[in-house]
MARBA-3410 file (N, C-alpha, C, O; in Angstrom, 1 decimal):
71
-32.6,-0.3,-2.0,-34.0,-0.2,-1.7,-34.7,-1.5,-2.1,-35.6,-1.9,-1.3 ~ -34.5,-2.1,-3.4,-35.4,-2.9,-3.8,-35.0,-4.3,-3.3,-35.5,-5.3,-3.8 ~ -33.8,-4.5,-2.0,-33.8,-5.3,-1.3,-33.8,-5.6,0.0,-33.4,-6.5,0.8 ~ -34.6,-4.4,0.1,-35.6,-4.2,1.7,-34.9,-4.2,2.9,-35.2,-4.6,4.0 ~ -33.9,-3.6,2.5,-32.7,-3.2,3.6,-33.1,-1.4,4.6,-33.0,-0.9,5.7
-33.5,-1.2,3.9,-33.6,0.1,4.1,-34.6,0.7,3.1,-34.5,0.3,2.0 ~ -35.7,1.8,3.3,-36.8,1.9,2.4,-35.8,3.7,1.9,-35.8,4.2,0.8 ~ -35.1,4.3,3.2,-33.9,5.9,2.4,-33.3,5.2,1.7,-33.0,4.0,1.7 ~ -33.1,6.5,0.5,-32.1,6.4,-0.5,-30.2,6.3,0.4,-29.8,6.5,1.6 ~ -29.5,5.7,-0.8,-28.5,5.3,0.5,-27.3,6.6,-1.3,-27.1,6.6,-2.5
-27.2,7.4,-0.1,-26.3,8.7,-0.8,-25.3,8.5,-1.6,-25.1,9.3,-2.5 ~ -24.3,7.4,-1.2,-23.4,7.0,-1.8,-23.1,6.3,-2.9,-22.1,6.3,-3.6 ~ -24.3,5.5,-2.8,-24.8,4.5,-4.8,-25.5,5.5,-5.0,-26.5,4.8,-5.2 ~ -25.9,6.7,-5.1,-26.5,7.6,-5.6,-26.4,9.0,-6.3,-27.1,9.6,-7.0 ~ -25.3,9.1,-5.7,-24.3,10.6,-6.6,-22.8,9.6,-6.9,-22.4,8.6,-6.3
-22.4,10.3,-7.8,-21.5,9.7,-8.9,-20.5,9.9,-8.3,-20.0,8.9,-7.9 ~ -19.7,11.2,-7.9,-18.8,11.4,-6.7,-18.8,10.6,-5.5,-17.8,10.4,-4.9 ~ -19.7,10.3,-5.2,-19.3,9.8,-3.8,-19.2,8.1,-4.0,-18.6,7.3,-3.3 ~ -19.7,7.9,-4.7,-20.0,6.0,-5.2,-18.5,6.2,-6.5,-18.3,5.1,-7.0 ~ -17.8,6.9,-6.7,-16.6,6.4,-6.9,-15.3,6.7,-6.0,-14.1,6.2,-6.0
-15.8,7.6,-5.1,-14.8,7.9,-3.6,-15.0,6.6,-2.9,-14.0,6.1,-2.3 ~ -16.5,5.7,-3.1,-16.4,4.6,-2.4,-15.6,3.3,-3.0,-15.1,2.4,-2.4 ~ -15.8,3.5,-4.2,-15.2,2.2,-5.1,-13.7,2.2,-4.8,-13.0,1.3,-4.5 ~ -13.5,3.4,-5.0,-12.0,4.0,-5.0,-11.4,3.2,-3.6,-10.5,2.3,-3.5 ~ -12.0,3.9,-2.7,-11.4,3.3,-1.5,-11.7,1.9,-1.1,-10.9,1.5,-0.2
-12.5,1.2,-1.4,-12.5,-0.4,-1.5,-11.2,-1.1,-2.3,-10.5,-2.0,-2.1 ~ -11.3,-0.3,-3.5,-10.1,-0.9,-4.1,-8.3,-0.9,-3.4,-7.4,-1.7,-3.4 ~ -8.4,0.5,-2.9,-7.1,0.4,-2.1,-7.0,-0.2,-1.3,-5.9,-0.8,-1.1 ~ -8.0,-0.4,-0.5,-8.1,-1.2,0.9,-7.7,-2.8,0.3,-6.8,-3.5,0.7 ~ -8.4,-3.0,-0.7,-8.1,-4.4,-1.1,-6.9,-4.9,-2.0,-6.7,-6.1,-2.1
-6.3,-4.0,-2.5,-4.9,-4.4,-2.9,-4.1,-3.8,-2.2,-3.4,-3.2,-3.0 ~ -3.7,-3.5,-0.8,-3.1,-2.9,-0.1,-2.3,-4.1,0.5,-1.1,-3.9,0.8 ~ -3.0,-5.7,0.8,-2.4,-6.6,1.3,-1.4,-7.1,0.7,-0.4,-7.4,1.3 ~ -1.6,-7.4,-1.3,-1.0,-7.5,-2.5,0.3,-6.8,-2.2,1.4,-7.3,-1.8 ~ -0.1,-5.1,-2.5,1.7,-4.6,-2.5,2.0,-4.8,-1.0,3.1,-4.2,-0.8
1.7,-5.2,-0.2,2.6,-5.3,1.0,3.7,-6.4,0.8,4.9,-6.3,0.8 ~ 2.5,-7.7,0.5,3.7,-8.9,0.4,4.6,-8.8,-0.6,5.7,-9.3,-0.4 ~ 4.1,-8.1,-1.8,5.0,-8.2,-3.1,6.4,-7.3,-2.6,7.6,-7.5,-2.9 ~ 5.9,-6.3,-1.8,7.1,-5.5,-1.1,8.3,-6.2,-0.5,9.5,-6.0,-0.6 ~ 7.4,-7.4,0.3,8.3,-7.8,1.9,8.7,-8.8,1.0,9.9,-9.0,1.1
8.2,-9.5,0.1,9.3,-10.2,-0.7,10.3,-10.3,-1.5,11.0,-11.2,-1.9 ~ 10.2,-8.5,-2.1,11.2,-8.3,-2.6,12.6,-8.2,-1.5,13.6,-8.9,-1.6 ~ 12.0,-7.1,-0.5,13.3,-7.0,0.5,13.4,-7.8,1.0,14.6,-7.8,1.4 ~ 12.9,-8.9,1.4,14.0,-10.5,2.2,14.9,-11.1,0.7,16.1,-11.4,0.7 ~ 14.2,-11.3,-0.3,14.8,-11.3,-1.5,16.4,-10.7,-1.4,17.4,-11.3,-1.7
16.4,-9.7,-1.0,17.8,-8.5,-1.1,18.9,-9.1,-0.9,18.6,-9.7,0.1 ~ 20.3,-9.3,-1.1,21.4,-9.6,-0.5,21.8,-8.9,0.3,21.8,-7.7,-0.2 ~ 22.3,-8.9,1.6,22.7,-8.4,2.6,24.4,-7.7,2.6,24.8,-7.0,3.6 ~ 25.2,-7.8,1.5,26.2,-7.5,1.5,26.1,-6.3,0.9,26.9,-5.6,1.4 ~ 25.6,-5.8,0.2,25.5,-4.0,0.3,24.7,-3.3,1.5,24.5,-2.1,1.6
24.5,-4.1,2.1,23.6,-3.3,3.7,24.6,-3.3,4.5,24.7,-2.4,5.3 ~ 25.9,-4.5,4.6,26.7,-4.4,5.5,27.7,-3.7,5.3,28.3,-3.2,6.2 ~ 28.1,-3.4,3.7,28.9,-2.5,3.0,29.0,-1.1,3.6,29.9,-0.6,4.2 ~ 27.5,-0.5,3.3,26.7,0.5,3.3,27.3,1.0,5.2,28.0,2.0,5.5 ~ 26.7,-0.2,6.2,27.0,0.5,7.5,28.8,0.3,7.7,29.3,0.9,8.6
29.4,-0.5,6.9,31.2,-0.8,6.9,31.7,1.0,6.9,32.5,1.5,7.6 ~ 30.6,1.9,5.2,31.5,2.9,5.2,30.9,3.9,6.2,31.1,5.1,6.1 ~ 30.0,3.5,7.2,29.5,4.8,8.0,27.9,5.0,7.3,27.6,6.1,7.8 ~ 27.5,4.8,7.0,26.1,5.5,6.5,24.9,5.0,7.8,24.8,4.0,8.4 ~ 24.3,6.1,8.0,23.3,5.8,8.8,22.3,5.5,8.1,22.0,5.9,6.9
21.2,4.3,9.6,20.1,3.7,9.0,19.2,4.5,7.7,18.7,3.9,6.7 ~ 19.1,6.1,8.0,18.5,6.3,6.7,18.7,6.3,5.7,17.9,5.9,4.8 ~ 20.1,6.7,5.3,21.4,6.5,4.0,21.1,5.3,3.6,20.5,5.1,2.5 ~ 21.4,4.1,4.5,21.3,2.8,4.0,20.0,2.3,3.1,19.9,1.4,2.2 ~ 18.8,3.3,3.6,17.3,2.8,3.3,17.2,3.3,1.8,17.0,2.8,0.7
17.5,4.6,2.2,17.4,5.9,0.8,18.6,5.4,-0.2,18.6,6.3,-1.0 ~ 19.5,4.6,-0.5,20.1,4.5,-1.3,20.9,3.1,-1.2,21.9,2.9,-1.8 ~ 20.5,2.4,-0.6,21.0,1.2,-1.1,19.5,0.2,-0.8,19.8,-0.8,-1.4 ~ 18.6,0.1,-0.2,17.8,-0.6,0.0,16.5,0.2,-0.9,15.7,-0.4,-1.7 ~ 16.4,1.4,-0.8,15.0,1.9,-2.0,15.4,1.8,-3.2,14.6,1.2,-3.8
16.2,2.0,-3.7,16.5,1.9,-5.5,16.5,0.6,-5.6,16.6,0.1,-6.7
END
């Protein structure tokens, strides 16, 4: 208000719940880019010889994800 944007109350800087639902979700939104890259750099990081291992003994693409590429 006292920067003449609007003369209503603006609901969400104004109840305590909803102005930390909003903080809340700004912050994820904004470190969401963070763990992406920290992610894709771990996995190019990875050696590829337990992935080829992994399909040598038969495991399907999910096997491979769920237990040799997630841990």
């Amino acid at each position: 208000q006292s920067l003449g944007i609007t003369q209503d109350a603006i609901p969400w800087l104004i109840e305590s719940h909803l102005a930390f639902t909003a903080i809340t979700i700004a912050e994820v939104w904004s470190s969401t880019s963070i763990f992406a890259i920290l992610i894709l750099a771990g996995l190019l990081a990875m050696p590829k010889e337990p992935i080829e291992a992994a399909r040598v003994d038969g495991c399907t693409p999910w096997q491979t994800f769920r237990y040799v590429t997630w841990p």
